[in-house]
VMD Tcl script that draws the C-alpha trace (Angstrom):
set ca {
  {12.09 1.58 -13.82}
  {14.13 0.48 -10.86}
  {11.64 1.34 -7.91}
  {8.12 -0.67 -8.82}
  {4.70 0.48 -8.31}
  {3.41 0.94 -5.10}
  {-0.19 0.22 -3.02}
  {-1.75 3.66 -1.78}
  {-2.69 1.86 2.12}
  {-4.54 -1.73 1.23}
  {-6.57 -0.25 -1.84}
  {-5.19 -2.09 -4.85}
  {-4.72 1.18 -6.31}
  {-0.77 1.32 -7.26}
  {1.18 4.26 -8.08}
  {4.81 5.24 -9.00}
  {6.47 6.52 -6.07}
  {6.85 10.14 -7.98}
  {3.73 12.05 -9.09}
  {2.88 15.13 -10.34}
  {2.01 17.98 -8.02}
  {0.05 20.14 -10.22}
  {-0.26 23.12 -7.76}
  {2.42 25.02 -9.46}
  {0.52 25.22 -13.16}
  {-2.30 26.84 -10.96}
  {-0.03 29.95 -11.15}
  {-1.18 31.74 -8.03}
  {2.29 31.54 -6.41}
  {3.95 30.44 -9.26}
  {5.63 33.17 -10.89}
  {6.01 32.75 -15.36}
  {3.32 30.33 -15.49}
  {1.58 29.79 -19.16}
  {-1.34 27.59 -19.98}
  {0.44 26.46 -22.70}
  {3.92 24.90 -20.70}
  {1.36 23.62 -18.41}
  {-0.29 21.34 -20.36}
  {3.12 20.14 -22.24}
  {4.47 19.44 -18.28}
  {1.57 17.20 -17.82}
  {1.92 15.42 -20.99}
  {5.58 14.85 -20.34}
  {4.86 13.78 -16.56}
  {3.04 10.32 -18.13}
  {5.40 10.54 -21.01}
  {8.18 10.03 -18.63}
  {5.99 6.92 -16.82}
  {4.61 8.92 -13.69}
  {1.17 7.58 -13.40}
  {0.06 9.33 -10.11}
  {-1.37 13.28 -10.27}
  {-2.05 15.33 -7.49}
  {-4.47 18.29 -7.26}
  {-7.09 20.13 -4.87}
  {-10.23 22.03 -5.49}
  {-8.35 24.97 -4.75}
  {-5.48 24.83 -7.17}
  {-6.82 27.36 -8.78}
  {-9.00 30.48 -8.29}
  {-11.48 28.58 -10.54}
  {-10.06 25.56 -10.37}
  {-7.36 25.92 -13.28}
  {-5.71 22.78 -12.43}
  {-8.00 20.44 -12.22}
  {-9.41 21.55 -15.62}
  {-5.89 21.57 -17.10}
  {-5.59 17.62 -16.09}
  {-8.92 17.23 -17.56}
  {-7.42 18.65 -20.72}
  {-4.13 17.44 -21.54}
  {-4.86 13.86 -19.79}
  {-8.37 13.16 -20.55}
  {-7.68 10.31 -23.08}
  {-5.44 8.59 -20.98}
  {-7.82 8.72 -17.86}
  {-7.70 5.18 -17.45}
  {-3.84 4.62 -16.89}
  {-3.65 7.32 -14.85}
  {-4.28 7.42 -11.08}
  {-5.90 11.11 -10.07}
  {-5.98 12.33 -6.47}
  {-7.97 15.91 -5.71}
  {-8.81 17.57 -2.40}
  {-12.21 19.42 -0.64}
  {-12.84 21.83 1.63}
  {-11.19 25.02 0.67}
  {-12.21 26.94 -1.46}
  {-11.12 30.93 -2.43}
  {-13.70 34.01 -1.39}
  {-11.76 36.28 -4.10}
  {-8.08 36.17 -3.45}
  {-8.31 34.73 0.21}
  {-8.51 30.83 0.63}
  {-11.21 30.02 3.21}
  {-11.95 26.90 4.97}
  {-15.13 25.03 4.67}
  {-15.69 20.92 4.87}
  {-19.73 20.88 5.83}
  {-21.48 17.64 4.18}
  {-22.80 19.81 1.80}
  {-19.43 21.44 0.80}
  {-18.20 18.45 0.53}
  {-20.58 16.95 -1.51}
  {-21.37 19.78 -4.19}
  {-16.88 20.25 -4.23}
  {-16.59 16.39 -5.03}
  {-19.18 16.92 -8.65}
  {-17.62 20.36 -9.49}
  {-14.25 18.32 -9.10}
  {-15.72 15.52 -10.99}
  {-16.79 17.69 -14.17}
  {-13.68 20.18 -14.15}
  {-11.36 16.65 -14.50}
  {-14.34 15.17 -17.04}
  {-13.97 12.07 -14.87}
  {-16.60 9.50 -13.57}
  {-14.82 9.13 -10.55}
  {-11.42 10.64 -8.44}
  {-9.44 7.67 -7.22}
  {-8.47 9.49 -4.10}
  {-9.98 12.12 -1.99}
  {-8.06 14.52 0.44}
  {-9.85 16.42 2.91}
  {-7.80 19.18 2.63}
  {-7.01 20.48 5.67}
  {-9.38 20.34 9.10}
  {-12.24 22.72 9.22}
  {-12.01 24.29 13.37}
  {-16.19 25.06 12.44}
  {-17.42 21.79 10.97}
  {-16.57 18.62 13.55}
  {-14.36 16.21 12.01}
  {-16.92 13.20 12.57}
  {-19.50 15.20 10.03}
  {-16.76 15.51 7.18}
  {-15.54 11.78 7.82}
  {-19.09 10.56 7.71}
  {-19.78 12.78 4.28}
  {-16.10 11.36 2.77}
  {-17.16 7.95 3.86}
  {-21.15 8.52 1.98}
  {-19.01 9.51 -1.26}
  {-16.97 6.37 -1.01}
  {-19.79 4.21 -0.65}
  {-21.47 5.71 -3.78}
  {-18.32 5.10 -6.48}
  {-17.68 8.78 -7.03}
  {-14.41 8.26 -4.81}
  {-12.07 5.04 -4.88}
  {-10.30 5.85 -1.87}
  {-10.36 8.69 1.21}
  {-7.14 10.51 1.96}
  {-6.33 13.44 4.62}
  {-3.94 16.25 4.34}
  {-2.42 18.85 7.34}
  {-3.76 16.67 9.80}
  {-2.11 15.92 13.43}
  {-1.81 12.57 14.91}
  {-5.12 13.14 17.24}
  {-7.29 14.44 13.91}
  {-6.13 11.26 12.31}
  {-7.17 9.07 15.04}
  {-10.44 10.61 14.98}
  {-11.01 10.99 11.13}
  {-10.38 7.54 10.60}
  {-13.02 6.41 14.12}
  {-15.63 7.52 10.61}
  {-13.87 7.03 7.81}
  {-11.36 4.39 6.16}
  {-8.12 6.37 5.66}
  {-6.05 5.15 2.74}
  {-3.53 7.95 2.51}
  {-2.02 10.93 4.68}
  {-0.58 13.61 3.03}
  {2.11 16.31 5.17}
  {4.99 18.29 4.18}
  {8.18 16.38 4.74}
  {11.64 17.01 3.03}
  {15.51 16.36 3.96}
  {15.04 19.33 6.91}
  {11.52 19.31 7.58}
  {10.71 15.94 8.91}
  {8.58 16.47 11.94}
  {6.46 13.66 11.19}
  {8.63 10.62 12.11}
  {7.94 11.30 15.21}
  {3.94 10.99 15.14}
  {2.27 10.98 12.59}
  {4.42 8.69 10.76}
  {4.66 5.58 12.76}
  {0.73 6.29 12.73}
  {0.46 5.59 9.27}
  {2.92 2.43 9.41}
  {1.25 0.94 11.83}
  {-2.45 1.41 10.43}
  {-1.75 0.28 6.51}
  {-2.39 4.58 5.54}
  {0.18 5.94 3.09}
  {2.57 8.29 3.51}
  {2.10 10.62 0.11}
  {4.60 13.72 0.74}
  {4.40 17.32 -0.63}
  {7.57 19.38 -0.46}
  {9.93 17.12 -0.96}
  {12.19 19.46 -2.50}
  {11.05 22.88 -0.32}
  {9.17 24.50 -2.65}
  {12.55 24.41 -4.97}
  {15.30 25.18 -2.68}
  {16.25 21.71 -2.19}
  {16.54 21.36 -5.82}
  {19.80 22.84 -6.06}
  {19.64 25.45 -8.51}
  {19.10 28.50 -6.51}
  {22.30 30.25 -5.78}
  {23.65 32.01 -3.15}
  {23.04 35.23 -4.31}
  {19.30 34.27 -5.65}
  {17.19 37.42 -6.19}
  {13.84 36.37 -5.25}
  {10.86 38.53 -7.54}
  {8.92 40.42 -5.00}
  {6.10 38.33 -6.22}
  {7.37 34.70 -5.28}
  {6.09 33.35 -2.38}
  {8.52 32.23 -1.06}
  {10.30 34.84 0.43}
  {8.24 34.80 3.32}
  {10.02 31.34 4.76}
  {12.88 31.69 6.57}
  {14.34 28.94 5.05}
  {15.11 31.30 1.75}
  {16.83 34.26 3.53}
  {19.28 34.92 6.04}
  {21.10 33.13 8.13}
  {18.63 30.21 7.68}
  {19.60 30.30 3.48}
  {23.63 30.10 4.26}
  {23.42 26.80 6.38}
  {20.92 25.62 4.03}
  {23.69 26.81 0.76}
  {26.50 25.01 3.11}
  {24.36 21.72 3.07}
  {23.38 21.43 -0.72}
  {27.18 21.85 -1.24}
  {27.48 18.82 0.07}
  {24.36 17.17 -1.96}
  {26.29 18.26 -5.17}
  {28.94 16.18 -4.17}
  {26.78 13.26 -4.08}
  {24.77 14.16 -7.31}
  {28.40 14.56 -8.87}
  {29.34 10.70 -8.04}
  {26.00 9.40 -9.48}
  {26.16 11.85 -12.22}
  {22.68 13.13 -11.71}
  {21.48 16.32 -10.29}
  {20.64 17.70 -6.57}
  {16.91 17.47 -6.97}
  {17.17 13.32 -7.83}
  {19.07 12.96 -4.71}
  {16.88 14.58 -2.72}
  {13.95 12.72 -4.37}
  {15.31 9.11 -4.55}
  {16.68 9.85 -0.35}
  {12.81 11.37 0.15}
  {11.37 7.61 -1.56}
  {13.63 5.17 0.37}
  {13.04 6.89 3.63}
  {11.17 4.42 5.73}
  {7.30 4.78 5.68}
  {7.01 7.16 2.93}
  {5.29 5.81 0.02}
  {5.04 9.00 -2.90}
  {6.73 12.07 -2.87}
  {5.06 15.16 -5.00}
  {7.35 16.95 -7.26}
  {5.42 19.76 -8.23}
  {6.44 21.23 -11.93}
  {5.68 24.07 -14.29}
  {7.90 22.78 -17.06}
  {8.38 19.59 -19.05}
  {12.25 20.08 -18.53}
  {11.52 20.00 -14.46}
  {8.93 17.09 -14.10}
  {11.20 14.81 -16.75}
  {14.35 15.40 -14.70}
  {12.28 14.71 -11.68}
  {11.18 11.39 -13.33}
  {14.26 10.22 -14.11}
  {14.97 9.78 -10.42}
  {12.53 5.91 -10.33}
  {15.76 5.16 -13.00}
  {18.18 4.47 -9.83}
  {18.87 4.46 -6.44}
  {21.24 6.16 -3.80}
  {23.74 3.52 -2.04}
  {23.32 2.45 1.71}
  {26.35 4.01 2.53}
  {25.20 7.78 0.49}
  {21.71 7.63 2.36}
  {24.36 7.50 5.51}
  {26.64 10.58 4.49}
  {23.31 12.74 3.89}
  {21.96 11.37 6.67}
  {24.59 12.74 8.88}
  {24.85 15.88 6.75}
  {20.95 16.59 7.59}
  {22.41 15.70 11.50}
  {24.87 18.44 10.82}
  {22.75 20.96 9.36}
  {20.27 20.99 12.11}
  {17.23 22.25 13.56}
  {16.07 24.75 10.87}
  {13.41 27.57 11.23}
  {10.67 26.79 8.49}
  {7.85 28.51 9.68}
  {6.15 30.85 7.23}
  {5.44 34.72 8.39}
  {1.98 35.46 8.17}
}
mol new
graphics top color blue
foreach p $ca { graphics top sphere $p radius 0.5 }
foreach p [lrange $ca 0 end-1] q [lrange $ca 1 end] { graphics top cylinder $p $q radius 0.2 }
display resetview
């Protein structure tokens, strides 16, 4: 493995700079999702040597995912490294917001028993709660940490002033945003942030939810039941520039004889500051070619060709319709 294991902020907890996102085997959004491929996917993911899983409370209308990893990982617990999130939850079909102490408290044991786990090595607060203040979530993470049940705290969706503030009650090991080759808002902000303070960049959508992978063609049929056909970024005018610009990936996957999804992944884990990217996965085919990526790494001078390719491509319109 050519990139080495790396320190989630100043924890002594190291991970491979790949891990599983196991939203996808949830199969809310997910469309040909089987219990069956979803425990084989996370098999392969630590057959492949990813030793890093990602997963929320919420994955789940019951919490499917967690109590997959519980499953099909169990008796490798202890070579594993297991991140989960708090403080959403779904009321039916609807996801709904809540990170109160006791949310918090009573998510962090159902988490515990769905993953059959003495203890989750890091903890996300999910996303911010606008009723419960920050300081009374922070102060609740930072109780959990003190009592063993948690190794480490983590945020997700957080700005650069919730950060600050989160972290005024609560150690912060780990920050985790969206960030991909045309969504990189955060190198502006929050990013620097996390350099500067020793917190971990871990990104989700490194690959946009699959379009950056490479396999979608231009005339792509989404089912009316994906969800992604409510981002711009998959229709339109938006799709074309964003077809013109993985023609120009292929021709980089095409010289290292790999495909368009380890580009994107090996640019996405040399990019300054960022310290694990998620590849989420439904299939052991996806999450081993994913893998395969830690096997090598893009040249200085192709980081600078898709650099100015993303330069190229531009300002793109990402913002999901409601």
């Amino acid at each position: 493995m050519i990139f080495p294991l790396r320190e989630i902020g100043r924890t002594g907890i190291h991970v491979t700079p790949l891990a599983m996102g196991c939203w996808p085997i949830a199969g809310i959004t997910s469309v040909d999702v089987t219990e069956e491929q979803s425990l084989a996917t996370l098999e392969t993911a630590a057959d492949s040597g990813l030793n890093f899983f990602d997963t929320a409370y919420c994955y789940g209308y019951h919490g499917e995912s967690e109590k997959m990893i519980g499953r099909a990982l169990g008796h490798r617990r202890d070579h594993l490294v297991i991140a989960t999130k708090c403080g959403i939850h779904y009321e039916g079909t609807a996801q709904a917001r809540d990170a109160r102490p006791v949310t918090i408290f009573r998510e962090c044991d159902e988490s515990l028993a769905r993953l059959g786990t003495d203890r989750i090595d890091l903890y996300y607060l999910h996303a911010p709660d606008p009723a419960t203040p920050l300081a009374e979530t922070a102060t609740a993470m930072n109780s959990l940490l003190k009592t063993g049940k948690i190794r480490s705290v983590g945020v997700s969706n957080f700005n650069l002033e919730q950060l600050v503030e989160f972290r005024a009650f609560c150690p912060i090991s780990a920050y985790q945003p969206h960030f991909n080759m045309l969504q990189r808002d955060i190198e502006s902000s929050q990013l620097p942030w996390c350099i500067a303070n020793g917190v971990s960049a871990i990104v989700y959508w490194p690959l946009m939810k699959g379009l950056l992978a490479g396999k979608l063609s231009r005339t792509h049929q989404f089912n009316p039941k994906d969800g992604r056909r409510k981002y711009p970024m998959f229709s339109g005018e938006e799709w074309e520039k964003n077809q013109d610009f993985l023609d120009g990936l292929r021709i980089v996957a095409t010289e290292c004889g790999v495909t368009v999804a380890e580009v994107v992944l090996n640019w996405t884990i040399q990019r300054t500051g960022i310290t694990v990217a998620l590849c989420g996965a439904k299939r052991p085919e996806q999450i081993r070619e994913n893998a395969a990526t830690l096997n090598w790494k893009l040249t200085v001078g192709q980081i600078d060709r898709i650099n100015k390719a993303i330069t190229q491509r531009g300002p793109v319109i990402s913002r999901a319709a409601i």
